[in-house]
PyMOL Python script that loads the backbone (N, CA, C, O; Angstrom):
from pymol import cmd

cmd.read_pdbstr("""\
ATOM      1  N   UNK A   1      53.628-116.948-194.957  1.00  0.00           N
ATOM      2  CA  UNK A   1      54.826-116.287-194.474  1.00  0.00           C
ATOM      3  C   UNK A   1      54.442-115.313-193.362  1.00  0.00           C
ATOM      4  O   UNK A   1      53.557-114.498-193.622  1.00  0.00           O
ATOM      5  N   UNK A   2      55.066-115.304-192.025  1.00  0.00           N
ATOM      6  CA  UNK A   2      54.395-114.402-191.037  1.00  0.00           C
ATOM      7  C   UNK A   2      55.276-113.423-191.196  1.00  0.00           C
ATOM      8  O   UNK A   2      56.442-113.315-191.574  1.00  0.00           O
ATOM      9  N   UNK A   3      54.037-112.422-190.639  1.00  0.00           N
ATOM     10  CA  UNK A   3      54.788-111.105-190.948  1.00  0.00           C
ATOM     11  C   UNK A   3      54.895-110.480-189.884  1.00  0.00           C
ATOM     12  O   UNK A   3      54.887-109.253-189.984  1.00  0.00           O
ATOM     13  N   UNK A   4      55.024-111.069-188.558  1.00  0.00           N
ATOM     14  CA  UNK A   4      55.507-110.413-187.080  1.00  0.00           C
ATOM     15  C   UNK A   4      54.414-109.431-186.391  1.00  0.00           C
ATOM     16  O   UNK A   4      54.587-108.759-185.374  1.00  0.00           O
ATOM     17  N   UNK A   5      53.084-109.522-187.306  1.00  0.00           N
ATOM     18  CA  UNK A   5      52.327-108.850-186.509  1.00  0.00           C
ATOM     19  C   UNK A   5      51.063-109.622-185.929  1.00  0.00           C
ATOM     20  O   UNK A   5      50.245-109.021-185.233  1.00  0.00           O
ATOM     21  N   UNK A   6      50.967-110.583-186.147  1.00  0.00           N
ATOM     22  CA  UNK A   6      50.487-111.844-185.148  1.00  0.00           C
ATOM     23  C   UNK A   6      49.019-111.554-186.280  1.00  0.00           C
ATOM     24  O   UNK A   6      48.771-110.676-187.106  1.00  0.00           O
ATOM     25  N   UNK A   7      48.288-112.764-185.806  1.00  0.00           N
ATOM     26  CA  UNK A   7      47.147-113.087-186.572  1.00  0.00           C
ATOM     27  C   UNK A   7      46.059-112.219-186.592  1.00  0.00           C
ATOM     28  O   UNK A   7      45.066-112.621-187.198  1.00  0.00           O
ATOM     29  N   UNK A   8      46.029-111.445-186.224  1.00  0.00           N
ATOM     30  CA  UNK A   8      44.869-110.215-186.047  1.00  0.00           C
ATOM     31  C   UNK A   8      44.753-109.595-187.553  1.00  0.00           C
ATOM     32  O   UNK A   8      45.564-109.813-188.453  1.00  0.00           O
ATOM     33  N   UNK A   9      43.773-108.908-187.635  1.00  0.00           N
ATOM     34  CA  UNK A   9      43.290-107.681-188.825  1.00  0.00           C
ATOM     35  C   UNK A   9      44.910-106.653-188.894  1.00  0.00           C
ATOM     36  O   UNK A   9      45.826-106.332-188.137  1.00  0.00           O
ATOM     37  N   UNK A  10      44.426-106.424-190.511  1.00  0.00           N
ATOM     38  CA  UNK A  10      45.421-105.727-190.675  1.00  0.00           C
ATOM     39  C   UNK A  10      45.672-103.922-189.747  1.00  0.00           C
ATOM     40  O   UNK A  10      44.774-103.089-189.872  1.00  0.00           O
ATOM     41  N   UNK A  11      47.143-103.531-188.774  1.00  0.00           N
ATOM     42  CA  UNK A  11      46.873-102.722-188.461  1.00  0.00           C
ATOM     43  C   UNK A  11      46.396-101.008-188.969  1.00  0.00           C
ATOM     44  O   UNK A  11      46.211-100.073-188.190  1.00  0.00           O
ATOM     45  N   UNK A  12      46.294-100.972-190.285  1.00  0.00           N
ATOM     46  CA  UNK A  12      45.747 -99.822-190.839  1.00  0.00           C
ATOM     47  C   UNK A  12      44.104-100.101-190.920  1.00  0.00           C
ATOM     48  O   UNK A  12      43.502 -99.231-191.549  1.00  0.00           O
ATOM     49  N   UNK A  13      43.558-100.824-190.558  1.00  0.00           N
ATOM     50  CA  UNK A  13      42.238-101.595-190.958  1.00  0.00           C
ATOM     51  C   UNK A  13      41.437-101.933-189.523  1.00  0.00           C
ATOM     52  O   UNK A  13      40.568-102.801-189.444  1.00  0.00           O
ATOM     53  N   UNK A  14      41.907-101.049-188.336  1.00  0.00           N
ATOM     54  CA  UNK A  14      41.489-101.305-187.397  1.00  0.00           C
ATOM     55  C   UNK A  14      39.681-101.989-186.786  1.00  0.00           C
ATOM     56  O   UNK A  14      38.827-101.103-186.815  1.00  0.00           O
ATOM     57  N   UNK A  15      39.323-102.968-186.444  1.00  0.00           N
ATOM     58  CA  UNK A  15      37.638-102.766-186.320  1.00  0.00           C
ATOM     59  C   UNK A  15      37.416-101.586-185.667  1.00  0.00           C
ATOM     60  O   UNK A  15      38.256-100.783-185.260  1.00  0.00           O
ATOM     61  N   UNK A  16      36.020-101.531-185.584  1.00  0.00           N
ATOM     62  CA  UNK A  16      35.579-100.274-185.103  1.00  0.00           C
ATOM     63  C   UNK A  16      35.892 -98.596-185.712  1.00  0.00           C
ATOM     64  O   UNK A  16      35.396 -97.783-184.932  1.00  0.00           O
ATOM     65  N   UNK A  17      36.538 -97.981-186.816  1.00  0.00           N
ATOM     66  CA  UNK A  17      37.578 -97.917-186.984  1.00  0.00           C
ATOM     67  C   UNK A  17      36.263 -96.797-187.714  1.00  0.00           C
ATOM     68  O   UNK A  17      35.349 -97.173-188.449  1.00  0.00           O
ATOM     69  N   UNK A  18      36.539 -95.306-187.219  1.00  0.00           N
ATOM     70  CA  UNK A  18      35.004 -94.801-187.526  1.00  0.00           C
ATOM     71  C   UNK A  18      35.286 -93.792-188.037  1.00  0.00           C
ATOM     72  O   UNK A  18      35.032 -92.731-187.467  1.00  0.00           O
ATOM     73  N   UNK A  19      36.040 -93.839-189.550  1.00  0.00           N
ATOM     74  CA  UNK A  19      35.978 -93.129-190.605  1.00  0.00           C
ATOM     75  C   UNK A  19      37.268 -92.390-190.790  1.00  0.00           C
ATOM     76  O   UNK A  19      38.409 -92.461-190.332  1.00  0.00           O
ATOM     77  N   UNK A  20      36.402 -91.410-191.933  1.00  0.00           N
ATOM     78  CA  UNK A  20      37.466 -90.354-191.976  1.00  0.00           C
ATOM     79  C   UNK A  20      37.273 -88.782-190.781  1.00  0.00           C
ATOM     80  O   UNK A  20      38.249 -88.131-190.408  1.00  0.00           O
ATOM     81  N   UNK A  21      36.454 -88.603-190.551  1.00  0.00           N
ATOM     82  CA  UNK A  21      36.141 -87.736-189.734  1.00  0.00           C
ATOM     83  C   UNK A  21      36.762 -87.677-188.573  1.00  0.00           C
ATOM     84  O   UNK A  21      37.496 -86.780-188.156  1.00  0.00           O
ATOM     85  N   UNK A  22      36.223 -89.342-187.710  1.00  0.00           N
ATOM     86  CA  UNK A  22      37.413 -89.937-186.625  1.00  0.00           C
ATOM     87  C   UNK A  22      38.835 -89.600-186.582  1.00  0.00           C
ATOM     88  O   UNK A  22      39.549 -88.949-185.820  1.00  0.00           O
ATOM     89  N   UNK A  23      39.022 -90.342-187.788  1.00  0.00           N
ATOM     90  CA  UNK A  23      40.517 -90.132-187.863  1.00  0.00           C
ATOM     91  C   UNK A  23      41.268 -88.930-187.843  1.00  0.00           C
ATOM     92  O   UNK A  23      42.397 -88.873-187.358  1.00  0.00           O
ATOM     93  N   UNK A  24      40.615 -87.859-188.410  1.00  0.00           N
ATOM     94  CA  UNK A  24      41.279 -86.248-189.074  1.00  0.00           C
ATOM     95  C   UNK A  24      40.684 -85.639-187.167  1.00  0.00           C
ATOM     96  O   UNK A  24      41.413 -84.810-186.623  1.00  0.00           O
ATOM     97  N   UNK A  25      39.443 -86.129-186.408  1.00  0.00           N
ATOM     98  CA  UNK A  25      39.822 -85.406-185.230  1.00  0.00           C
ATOM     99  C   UNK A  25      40.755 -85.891-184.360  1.00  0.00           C
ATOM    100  O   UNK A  25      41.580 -85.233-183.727  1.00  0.00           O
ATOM    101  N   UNK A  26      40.543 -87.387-184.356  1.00  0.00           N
ATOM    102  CA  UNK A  26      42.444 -87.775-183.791  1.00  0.00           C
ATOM    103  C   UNK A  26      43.359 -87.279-184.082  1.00  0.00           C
ATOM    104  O   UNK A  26      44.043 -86.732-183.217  1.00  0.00           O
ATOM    105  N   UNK A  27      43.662 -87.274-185.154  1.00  0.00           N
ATOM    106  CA  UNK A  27      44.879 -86.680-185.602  1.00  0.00           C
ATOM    107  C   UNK A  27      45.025 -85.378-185.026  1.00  0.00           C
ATOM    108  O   UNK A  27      45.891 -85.132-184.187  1.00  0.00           O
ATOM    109  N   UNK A  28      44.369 -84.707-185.368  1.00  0.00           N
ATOM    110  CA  UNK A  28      44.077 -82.658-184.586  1.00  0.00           C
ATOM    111  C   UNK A  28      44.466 -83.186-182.997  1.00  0.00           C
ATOM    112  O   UNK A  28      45.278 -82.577-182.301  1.00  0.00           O
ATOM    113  N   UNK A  29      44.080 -83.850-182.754  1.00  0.00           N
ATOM    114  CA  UNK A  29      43.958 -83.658-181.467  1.00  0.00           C
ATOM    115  C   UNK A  29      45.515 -84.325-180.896  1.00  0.00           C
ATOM    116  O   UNK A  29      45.880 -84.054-179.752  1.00  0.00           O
ATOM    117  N   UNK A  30      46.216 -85.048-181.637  1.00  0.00           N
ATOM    118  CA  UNK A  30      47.386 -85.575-181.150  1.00  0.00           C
ATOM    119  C   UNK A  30      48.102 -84.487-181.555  1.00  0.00           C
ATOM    120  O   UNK A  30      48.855 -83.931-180.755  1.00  0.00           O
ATOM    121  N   UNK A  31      47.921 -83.901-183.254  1.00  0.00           N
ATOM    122  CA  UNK A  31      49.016 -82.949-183.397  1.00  0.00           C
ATOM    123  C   UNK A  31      48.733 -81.768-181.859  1.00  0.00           C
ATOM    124  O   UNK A  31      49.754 -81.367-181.300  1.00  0.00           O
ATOM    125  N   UNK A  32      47.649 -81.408-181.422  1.00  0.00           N
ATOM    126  CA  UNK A  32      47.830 -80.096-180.227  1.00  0.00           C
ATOM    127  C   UNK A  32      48.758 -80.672-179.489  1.00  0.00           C
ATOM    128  O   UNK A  32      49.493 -79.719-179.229  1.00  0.00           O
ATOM    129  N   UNK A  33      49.291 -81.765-178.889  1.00  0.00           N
ATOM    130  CA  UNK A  33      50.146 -82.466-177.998  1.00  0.00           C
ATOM    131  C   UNK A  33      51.952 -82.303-178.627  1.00  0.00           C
ATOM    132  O   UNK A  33      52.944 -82.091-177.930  1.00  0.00           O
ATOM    133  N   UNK A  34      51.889 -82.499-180.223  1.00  0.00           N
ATOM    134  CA  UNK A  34      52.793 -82.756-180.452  1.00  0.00           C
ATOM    135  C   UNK A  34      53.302 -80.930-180.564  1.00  0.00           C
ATOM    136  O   UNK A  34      54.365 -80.470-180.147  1.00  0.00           O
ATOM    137  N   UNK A  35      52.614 -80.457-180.984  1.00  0.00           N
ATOM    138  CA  UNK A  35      53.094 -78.937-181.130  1.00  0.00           C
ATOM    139  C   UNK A  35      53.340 -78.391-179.582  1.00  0.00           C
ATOM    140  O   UNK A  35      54.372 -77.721-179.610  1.00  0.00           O
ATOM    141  N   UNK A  36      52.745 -78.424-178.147  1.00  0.00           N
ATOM    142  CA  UNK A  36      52.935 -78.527-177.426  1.00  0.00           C
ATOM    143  C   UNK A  36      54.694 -78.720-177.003  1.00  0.00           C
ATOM    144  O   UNK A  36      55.588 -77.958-176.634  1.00  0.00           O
ATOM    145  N   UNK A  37      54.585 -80.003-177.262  1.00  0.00           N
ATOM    146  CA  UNK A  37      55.930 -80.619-177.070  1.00  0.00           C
ATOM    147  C   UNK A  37      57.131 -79.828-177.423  1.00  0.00           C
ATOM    148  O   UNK A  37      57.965 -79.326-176.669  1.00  0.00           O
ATOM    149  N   UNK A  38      57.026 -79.807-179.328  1.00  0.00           N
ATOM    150  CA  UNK A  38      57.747 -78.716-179.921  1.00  0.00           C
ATOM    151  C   UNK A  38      58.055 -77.341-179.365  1.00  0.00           C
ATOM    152  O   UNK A  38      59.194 -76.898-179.217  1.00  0.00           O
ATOM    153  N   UNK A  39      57.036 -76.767-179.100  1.00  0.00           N
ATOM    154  CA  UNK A  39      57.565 -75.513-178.338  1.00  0.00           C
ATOM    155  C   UNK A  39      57.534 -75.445-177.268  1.00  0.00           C
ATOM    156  O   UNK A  39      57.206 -74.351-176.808  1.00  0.00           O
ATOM    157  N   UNK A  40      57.823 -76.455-176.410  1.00  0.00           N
ATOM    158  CA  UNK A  40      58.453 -76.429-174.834  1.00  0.00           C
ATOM    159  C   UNK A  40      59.842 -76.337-175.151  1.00  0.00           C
ATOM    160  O   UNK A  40      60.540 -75.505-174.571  1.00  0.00           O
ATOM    161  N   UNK A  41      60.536 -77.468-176.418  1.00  0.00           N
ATOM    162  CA  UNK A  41      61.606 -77.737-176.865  1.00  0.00           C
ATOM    163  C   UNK A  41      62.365 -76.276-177.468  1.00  0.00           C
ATOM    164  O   UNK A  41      63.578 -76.074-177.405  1.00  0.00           O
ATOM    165  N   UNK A  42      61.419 -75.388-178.020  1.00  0.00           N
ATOM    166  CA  UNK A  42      62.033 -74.532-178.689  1.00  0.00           C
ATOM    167  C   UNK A  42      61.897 -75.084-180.165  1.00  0.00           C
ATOM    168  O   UNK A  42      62.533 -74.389-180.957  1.00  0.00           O
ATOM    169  N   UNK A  43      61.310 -76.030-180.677  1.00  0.00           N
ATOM    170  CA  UNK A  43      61.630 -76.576-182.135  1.00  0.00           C
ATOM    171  C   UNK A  43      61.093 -75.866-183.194  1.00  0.00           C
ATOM    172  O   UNK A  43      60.356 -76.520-183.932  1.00  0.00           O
ATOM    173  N   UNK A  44      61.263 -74.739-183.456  1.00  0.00           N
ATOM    174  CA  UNK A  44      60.306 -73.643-183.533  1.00  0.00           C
ATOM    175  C   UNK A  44      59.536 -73.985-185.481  1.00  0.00           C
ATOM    176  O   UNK A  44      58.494 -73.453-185.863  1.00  0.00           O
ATOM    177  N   UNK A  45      60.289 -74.835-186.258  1.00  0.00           N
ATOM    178  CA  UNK A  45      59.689 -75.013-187.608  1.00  0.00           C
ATOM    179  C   UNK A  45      58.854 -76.234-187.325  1.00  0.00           C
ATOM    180  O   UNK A  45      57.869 -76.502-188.014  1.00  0.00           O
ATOM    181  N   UNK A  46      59.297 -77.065-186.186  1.00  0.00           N
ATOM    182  CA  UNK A  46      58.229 -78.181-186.210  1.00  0.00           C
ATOM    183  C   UNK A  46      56.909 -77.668-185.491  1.00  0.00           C
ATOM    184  O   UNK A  46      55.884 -78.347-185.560  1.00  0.00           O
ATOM    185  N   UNK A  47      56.939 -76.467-184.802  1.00  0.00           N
ATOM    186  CA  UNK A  47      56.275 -76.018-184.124  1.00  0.00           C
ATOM    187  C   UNK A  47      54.854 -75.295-185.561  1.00  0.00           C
ATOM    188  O   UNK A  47      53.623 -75.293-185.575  1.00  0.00           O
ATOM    189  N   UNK A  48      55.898 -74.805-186.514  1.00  0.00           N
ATOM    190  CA  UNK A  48      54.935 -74.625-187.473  1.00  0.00           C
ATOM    191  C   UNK A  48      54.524 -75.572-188.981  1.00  0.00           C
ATOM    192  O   UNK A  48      53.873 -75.351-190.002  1.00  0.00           O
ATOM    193  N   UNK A  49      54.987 -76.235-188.657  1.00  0.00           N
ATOM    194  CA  UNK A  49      54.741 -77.171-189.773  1.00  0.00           C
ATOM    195  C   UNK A  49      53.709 -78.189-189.052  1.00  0.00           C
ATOM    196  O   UNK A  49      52.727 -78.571-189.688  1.00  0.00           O
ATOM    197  N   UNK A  50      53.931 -78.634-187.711  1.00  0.00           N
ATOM    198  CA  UNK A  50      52.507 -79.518-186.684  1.00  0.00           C
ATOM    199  C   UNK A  50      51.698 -78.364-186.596  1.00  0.00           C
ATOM    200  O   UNK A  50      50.810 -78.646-185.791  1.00  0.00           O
ATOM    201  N   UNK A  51      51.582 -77.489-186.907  1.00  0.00           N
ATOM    202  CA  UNK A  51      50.353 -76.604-186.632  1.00  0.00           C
ATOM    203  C   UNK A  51      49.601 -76.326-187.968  1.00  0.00           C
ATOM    204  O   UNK A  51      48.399 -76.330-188.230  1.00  0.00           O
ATOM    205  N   UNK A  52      50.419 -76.146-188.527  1.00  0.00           N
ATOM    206  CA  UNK A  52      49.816 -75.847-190.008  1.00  0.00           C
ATOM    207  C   UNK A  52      48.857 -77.673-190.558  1.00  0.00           C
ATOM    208  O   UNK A  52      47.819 -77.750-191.215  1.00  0.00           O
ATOM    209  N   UNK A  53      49.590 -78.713-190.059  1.00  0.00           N
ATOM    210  CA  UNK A  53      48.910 -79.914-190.196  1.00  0.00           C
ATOM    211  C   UNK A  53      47.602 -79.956-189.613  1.00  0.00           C
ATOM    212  O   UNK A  53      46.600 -80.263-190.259  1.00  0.00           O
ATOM    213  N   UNK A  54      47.600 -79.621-188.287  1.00  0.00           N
ATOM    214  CA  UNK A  54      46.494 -79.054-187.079  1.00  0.00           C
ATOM    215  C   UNK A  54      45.753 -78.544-187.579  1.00  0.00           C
ATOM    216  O   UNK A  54      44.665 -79.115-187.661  1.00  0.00           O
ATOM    217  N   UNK A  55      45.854 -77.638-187.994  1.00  0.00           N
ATOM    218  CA  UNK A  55      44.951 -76.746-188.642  1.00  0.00           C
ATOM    219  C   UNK A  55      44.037 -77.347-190.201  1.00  0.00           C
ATOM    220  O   UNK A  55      42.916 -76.959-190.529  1.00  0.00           O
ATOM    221  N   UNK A  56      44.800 -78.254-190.880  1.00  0.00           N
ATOM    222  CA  UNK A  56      44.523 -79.094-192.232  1.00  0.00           C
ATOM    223  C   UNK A  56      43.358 -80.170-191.295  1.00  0.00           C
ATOM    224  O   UNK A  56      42.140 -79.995-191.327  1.00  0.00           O
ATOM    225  N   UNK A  57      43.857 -80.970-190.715  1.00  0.00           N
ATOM    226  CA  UNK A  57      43.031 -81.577-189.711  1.00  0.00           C
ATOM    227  C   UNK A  57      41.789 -81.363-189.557  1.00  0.00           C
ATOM    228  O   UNK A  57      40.901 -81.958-190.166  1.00  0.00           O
ATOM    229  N   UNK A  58      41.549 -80.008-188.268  1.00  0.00           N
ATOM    230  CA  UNK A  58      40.766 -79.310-188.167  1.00  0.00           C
ATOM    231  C   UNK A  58      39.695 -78.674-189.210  1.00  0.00           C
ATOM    232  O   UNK A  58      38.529 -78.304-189.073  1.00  0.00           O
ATOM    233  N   UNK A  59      40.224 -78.694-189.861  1.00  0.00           N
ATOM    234  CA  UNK A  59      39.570 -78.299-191.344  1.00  0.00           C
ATOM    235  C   UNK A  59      38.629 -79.253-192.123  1.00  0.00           C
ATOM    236  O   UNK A  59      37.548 -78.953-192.628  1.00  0.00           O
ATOM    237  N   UNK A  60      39.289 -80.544-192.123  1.00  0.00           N
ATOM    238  CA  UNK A  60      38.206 -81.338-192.525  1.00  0.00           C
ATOM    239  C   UNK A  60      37.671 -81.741-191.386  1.00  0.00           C
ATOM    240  O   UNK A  60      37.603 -82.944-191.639  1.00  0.00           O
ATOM    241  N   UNK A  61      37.359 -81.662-190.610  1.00  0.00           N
ATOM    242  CA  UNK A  61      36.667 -82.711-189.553  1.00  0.00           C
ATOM    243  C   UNK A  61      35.198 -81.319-189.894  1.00  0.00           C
ATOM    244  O   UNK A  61      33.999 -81.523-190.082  1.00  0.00           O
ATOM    245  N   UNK A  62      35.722 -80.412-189.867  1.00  0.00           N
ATOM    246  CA  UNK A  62      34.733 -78.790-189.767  1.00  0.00           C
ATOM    247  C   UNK A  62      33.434 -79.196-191.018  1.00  0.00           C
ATOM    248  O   UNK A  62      32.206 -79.245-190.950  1.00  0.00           O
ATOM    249  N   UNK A  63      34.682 -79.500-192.408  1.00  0.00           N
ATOM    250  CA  UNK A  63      33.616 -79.762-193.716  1.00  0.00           C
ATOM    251  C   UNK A  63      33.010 -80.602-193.424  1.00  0.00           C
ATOM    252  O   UNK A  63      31.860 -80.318-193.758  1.00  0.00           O
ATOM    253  N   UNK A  64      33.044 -81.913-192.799  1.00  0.00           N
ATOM    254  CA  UNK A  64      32.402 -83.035-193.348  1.00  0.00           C
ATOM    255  C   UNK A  64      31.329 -82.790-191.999  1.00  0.00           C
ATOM    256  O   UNK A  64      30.390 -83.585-192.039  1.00  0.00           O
ATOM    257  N   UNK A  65      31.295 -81.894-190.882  1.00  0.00           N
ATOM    258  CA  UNK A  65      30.604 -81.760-189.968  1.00  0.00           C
ATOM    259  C   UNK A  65      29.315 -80.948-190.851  1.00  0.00           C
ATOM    260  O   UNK A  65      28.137 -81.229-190.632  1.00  0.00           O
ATOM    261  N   UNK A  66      29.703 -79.987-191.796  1.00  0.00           N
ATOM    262  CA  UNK A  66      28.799 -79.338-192.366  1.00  0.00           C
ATOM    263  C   UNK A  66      27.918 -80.073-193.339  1.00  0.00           C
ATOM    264  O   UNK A  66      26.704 -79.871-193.349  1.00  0.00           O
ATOM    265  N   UNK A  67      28.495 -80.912-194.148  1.00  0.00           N
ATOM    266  CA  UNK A  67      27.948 -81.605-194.669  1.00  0.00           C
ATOM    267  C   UNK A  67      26.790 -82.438-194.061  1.00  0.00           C
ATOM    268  O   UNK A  67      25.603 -82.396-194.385  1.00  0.00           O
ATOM    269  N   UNK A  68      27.192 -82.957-193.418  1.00  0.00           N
ATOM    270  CA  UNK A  68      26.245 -83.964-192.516  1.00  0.00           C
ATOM    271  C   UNK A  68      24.954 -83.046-191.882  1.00  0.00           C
ATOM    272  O   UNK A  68      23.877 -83.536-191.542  1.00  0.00           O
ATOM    273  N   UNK A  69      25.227 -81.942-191.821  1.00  0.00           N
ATOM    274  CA  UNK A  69      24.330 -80.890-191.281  1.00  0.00           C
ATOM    275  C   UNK A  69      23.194 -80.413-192.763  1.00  0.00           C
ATOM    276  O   UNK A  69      22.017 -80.092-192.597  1.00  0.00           O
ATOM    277  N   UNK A  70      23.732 -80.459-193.840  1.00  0.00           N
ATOM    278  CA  UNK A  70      22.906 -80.215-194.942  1.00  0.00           C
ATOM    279  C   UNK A  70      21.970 -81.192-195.629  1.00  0.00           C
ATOM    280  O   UNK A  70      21.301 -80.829-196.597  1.00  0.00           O
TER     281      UNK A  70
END
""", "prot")
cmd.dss("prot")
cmd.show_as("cartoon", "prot")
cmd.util.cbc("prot")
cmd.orient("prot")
């Protein structure tokens, strides 16, 4: 049964696809854009609720940097 996303790997399952660390600094780094956005808009709770995520983000990318250091 196709499921409209054509024959490739599943898209949560990307190759190359380089962890959790990767992912949590992508993420940080898109939320600075999206909070950005928000308060050009004035959106002032999304402004703190994408920051407070930002900051969760930021946070693990920090631990698992330490880790790797020990």
């Amino acid at each position: 049964m196709p499921t409209g996303r054509g024959a490739g790997p599943p898209i949560d399952d990307p190759p190359g696809d380089g962890g959790p660390e990767e992912a949590a600094s992508f993420i940080a780094e898109s939320l600075a854009e999206l909070v950005l956005l928000a308060r050009r808009h004035k959106l002032d709770l999304l402004v703190r609720l994408l920051e407070m995520a930002q900051l969760e983000a930021e946070e693990r990318v920090r631990l698992r940097s330490r880790r790797k250091l020990s």
